[in-house]
C-alpha positions as CSV (number, residue, x, y, z in Angstrom):
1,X,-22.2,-5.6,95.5
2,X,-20.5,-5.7,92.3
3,X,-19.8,-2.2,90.4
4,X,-19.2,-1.4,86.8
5,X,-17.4,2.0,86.9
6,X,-16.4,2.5,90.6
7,X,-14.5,0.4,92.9
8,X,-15.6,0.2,97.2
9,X,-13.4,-1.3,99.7
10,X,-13.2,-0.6,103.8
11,X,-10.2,-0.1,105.7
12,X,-10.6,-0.1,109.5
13,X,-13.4,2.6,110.2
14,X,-12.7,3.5,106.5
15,X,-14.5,3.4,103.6
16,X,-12.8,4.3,99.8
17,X,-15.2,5.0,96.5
18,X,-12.7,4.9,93.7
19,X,-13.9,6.3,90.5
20,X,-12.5,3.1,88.5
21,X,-12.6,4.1,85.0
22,X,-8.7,5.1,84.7
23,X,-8.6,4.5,80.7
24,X,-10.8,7.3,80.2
25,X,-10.1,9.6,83.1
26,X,-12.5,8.4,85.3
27,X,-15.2,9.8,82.9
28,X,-18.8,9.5,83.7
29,X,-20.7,7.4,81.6
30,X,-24.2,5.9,83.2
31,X,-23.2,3.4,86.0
32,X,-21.3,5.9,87.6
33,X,-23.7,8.7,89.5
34,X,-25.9,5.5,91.1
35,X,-23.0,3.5,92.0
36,X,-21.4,6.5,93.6
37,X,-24.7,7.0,95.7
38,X,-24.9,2.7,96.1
39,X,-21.6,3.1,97.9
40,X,-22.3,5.6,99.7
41,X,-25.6,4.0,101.0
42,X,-23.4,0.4,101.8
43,X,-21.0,2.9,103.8
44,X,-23.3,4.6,106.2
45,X,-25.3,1.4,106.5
46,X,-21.4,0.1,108.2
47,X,-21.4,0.4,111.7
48,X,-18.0,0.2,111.4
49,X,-17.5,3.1,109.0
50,X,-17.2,6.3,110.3
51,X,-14.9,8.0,107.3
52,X,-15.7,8.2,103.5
53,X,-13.0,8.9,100.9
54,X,-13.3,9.5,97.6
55,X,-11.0,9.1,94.5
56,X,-10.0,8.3,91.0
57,X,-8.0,5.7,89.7
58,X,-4.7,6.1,87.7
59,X,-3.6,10.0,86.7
60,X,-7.2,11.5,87.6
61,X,-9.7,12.6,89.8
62,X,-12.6,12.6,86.9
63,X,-12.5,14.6,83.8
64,X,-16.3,14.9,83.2
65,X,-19.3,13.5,81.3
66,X,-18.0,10.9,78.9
67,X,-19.1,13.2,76.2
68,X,-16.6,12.3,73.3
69,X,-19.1,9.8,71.6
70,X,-21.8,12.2,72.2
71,X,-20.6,15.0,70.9
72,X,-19.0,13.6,67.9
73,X,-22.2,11.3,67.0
74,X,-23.8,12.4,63.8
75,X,-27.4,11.7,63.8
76,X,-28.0,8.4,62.4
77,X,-31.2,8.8,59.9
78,X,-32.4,4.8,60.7
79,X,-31.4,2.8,63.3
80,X,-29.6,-0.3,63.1
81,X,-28.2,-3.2,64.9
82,X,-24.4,-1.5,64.7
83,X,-25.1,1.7,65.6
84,X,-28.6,3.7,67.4
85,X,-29.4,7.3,66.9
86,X,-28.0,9.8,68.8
87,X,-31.5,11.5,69.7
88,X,-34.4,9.6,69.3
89,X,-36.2,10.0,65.8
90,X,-39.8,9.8,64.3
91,X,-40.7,7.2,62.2
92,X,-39.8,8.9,59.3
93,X,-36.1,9.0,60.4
94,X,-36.4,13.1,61.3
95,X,-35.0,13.6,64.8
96,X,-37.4,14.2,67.3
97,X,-37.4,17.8,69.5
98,X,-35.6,18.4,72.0
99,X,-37.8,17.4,75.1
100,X,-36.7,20.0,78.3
101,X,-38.3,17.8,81.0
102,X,-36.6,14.6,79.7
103,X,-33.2,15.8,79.8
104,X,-33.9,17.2,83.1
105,X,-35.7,13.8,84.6
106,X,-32.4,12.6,83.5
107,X,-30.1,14.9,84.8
108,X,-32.0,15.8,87.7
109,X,-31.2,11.9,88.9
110,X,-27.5,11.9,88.3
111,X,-27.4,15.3,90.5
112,X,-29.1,13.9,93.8
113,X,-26.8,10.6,93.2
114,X,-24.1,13.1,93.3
115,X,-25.4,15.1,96.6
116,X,-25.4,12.0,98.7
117,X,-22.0,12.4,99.1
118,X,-23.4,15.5,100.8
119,X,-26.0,13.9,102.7
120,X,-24.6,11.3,103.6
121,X,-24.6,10.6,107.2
122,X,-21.1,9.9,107.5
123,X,-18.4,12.8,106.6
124,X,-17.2,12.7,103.0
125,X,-13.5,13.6,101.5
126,X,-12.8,14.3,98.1
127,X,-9.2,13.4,97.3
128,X,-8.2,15.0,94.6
129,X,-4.4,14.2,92.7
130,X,-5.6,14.8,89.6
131,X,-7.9,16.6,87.0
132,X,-10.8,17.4,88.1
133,X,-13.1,19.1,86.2
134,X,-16.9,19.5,84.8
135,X,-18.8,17.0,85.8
136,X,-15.7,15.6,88.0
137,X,-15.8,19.2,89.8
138,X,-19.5,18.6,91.1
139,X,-18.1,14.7,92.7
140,X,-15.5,16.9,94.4
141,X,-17.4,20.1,95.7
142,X,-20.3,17.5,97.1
143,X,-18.0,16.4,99.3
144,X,-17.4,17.9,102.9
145,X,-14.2,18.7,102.2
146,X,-11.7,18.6,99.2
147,X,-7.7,17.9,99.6
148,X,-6.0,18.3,96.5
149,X,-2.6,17.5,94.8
150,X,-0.7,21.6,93.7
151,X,-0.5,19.6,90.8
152,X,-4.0,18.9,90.4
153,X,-6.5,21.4,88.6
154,X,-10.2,21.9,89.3
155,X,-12.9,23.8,86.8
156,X,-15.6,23.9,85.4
157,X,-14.9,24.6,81.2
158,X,-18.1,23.4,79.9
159,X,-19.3,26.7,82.0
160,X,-18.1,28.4,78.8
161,X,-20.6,26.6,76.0
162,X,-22.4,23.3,76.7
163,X,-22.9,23.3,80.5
164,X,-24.0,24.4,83.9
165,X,-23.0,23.0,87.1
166,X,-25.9,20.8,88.2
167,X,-25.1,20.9,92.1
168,X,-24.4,24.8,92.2
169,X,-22.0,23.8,94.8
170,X,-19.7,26.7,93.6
171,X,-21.5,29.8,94.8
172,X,-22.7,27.4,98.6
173,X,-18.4,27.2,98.4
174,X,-16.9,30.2,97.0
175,X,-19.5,33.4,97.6
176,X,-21.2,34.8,94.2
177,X,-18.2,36.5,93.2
178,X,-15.4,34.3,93.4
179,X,-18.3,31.5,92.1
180,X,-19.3,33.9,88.9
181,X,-15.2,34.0,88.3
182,X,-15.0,30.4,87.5
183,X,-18.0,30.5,85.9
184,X,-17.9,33.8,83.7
185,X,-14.2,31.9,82.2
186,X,-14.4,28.4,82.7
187,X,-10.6,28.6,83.9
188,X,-9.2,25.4,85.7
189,X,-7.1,26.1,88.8
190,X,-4.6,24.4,90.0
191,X,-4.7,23.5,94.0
192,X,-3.3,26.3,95.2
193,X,-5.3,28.7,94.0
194,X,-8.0,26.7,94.8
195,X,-7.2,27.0,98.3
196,X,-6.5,30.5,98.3
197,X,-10.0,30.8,96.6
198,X,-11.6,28.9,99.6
199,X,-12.4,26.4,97.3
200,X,-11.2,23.4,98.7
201,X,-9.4,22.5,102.6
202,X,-6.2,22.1,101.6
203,X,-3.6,21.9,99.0
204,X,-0.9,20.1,99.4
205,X,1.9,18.9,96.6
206,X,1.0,15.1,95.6
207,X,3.8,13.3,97.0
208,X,1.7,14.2,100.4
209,X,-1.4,14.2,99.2
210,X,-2.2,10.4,101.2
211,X,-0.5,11.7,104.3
212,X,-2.4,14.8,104.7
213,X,-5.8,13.0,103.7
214,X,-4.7,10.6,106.0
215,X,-4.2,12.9,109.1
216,X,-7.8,14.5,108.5
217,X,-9.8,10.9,108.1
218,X,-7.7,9.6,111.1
219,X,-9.0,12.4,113.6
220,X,-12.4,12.4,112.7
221,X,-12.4,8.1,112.9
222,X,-11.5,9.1,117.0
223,X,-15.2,10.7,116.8
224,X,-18.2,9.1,117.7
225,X,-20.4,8.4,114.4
226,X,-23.9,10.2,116.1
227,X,-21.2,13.2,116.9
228,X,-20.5,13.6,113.4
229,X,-23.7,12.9,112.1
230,X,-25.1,15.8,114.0
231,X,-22.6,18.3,113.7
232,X,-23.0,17.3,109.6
233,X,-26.7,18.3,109.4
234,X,-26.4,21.3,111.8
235,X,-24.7,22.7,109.5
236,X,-25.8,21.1,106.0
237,X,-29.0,21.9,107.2
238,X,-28.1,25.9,106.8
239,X,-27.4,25.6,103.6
240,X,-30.5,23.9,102.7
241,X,-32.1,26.7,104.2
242,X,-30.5,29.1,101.9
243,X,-32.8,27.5,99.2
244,X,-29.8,25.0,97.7
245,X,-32.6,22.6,96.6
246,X,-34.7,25.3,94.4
247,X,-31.1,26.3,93.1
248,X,-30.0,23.2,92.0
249,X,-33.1,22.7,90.4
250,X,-32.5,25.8,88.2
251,X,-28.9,25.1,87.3
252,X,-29.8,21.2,86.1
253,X,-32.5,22.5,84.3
254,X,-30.4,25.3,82.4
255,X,-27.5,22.6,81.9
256,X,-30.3,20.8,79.1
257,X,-30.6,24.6,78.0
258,X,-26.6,25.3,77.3
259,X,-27.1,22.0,75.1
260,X,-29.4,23.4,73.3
261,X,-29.0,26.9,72.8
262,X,-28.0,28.0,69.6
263,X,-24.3,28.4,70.9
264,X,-24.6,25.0,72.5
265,X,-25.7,23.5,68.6
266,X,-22.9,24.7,67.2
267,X,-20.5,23.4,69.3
268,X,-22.2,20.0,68.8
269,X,-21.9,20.2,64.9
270,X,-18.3,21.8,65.1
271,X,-17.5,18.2,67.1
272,X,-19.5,16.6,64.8
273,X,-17.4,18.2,61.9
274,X,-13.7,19.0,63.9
275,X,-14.2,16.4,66.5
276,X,-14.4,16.7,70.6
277,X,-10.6,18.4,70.8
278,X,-11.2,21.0,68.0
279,X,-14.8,22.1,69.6
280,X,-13.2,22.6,73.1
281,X,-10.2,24.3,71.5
282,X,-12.5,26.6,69.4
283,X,-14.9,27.1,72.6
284,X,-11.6,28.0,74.9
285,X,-9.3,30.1,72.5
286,X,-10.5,33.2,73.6
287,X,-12.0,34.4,70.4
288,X,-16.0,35.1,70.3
289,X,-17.3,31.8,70.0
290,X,-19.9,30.4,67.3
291,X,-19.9,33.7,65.5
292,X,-22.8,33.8,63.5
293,X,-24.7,31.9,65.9
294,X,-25.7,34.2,68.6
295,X,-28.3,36.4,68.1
296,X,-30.1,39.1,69.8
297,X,-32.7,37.8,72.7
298,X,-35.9,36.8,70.8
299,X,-38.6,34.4,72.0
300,X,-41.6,32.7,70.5
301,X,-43.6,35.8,70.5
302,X,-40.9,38.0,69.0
303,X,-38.0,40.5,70.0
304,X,-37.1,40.8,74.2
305,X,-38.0,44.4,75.1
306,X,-36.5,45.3,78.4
């Protein structure tokens, strides 16, 4: 099969997914999320596959939605041939409402192309020697387990303004309070307070990163595939009872709503005004963001009354 943005090869009872987009670190653009869940399906169909790794090429695990375009895109008032809207538009040229089910018909699919790194049949490893974060932080955490680099930092910033962790694999990882600490900040961690977190399996510094990852894919090759198929959804299967389904339902839906929120329509003009970098500067520096902007709770029908 040939893939756009990720790169599948099998070693022994091995299989890698490299995220292959190293110019842009590893950024998500559309090809990725299906091919991710392509490979996947190739490696379980492999009798002779028994491991999955995961990875990025070059200095990074996957820094995110590849949102710079997006963000920075003014909307066009016609379409051309150079250049298409950034939202779709009437006829007149004025851009169309934001449409709630769209975004999450769209969203919702990237998600369970995400989670079949955690249903796959086979067991899944996240290697991790590099960033990360957002987007690249819900690849990792669908994984059975994570091994990262000390080096390497893991987070979820968009948590702050324009964002909301589609998988909800932080709470199903962490608890609700350590989970509502990287989400309440948006902080990256590096890998060592990852593992102290009980975030990830291990954390180890780069230059043994392959060794250690290595050592944990060899063992569980030694294990016959129904074995590890059934211990897998034993205990997947708990979690699923805990309602992870219904919850990551919720969270992709809200991720549409932090885009369009008034907090999440400033940040998109400030990056359509400041660009990308100024936006996430302005959204992490600490101060109140988009003053101005928030309001007191209000719907349709008038004020929120508690």
């Amino acid at each position: 099969m040939d893939f756009h943005s990720v790169a599948y090869a099998v070693e022994g009872r091995r299989a890698l997914i490299t995220l292959n987009r190293p110019e842009r670190m590893n950024a998500i653009d559309r090809h990725m999320p299906g091919e991710i869940a392509r490979a996947v399906a190739m490696a379980n169909e492999d009798n002779d596959v028994h491991v999955i790794v995961i990875t990025g090429a070059g200095k990074g695990f996957c820094g995110g939605y590849d949102l710079v375009d997006f963000a920075e895109r003014r909307p066009t008032a016609r379409p051309d041939a150079a250049k298409a809207p950034s939202r779709p538009e009437r006829a007149n040229g004025e851009p169309l409402p934001w449409d709630p089910m769209a975004d999450f018909y769209m969203m919702s699919q990237n998600t369970r192309d995400f989670m079949s790194l955690w249903r796959s049949f086979k067991p899944t490893i996240a290697r991790v020697h590099g960033p990360a974060v957002a987007g690249g932080s819900d690849i990792a955490l669908c994984c059975d387990m994570v091994v990262m680099a000390d080096e390497a930092r893991i987070g979820y910033p968009p948590a702050r303004v324009w964002g909301c962790p589609t998988t909800a694999m932080w709470v199903y990882r962490l608890g609700a309070e350590k989970a509502k600490r990287m989400l309440f900040t948006g902080d990256l961690v590096h890998g060592q307070e990852a593992l102290k977190l009980g975030l990830v399996l291990d954390s180890v510094p780069l230059a043994e990163l392959d060794a250690r990852v290595d050592q944990l894919a060899a063992r569980m090759e030694g294990v016959p595939r129904n074995q590890l198929m059934m211990q897998k959804l034993m205990i997947n299967q708990a979690y699923e009872n805990m309602g992870l389904v219904s919850t990551q339902m919720m969270a992709t839906f809200f991720d549409g709503v932090t885009r369009n929120s008034p907090e999440g329509v400033w940040f998109k003009e400030e990056a359509e005004r400041e660009g990308f970098k100024a936006a996430i500067a302005a959204r992490d520096g600490g101060e109140p963001i988009a003053e101005g902007w928030s309001r007191p709770f209000r719907s349709t029908f008038g004020p929120y009354r508690p």
